[in-house]
matplotlib code that plots the C-alpha trace (Angstrom):
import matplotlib.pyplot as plt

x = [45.3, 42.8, 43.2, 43.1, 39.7, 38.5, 39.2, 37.9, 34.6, 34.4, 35.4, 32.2, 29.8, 30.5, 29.7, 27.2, 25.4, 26.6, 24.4, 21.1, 21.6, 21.8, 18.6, 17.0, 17.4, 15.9, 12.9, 13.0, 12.5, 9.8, 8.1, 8.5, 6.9, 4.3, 2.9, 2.9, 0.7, -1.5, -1.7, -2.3, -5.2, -6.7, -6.3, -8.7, -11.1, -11.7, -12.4, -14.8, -16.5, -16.7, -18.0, -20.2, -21.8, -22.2, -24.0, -26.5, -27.2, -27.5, -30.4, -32.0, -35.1, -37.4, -40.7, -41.7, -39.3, -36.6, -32.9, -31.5, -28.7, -25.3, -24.4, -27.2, -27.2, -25.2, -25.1, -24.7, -23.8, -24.6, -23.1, -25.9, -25.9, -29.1, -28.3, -29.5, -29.9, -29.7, -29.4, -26.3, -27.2, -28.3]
y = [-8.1, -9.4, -6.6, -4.3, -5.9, -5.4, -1.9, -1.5, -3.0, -0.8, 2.7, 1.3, 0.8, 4.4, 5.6, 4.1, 4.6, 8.3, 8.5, 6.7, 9.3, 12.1, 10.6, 9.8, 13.4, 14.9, 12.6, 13.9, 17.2, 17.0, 15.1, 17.5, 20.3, 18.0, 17.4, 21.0, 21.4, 18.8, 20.5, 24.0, 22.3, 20.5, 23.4, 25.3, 22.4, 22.6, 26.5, 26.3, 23.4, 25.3, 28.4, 26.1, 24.7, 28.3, 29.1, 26.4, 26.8, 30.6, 29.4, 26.5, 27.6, 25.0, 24.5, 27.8, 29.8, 30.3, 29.4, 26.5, 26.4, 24.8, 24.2, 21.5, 19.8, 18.6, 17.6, 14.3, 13.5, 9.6, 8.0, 8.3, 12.1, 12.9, 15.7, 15.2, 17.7, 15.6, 16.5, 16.3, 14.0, 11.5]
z = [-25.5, -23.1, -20.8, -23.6, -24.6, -21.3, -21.1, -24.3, -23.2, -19.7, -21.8, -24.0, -21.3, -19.4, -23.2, -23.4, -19.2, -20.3, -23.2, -21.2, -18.6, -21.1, -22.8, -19.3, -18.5, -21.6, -20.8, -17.4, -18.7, -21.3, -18.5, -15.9, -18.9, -19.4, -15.9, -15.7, -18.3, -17.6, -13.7, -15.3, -17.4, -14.2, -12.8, -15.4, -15.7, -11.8, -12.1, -14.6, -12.7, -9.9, -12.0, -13.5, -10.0, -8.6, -11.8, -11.4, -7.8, -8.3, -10.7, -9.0, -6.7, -4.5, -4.2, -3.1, -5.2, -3.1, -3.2, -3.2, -0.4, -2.2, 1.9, 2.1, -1.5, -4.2, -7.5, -8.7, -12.2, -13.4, -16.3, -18.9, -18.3, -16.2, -12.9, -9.5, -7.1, -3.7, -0.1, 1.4, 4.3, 2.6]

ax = plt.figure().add_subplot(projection="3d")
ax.plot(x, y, z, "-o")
ax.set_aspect("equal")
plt.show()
């Protein structure tokens, strides 16, 4: 009887490692689709941040109306919103 309860108990624990692996590997899964996503949308996000830098650089002019070169500034964004156009060297 005791061997029988032991086998009992093993059969029950393969069931039941069986199922976790089943539901680990669903998780898997819908976490493998959802990185994907996420990389698609960082993906998108960094386009239209790069769009939107060429944009602004294409508009920005200095002091005596020409160009600003995008080689030799940058823009830098604080946290309470405000846009600085700054050299790069600095």
């Amino acid at each position: 009887v005791a061997a029988q309860n032991c086998r009992k108990r093993k059969l029950n624990a393969i069931l039941n490692l069986e199922e976790d692996i089943c539901n680990l590997q669903t998780q898997k899964e819908s976490l493998k689709k959802e990185h994907s996503q996420c990389s698609r949308l960082i993906n998108q996000m960094k386009e239209k941040l790069n769009n939107l830098y060429h944009d602004i650089f294409s508009r920005l002019r200095d002091d005596q109306g020409r160009p600003v070169n995008p080689c030799h500034y940058a823009m830098h964004c604080s946290s309470d919103g405000s846009v600085l156009i700054i050299p790069k060297h600095l």
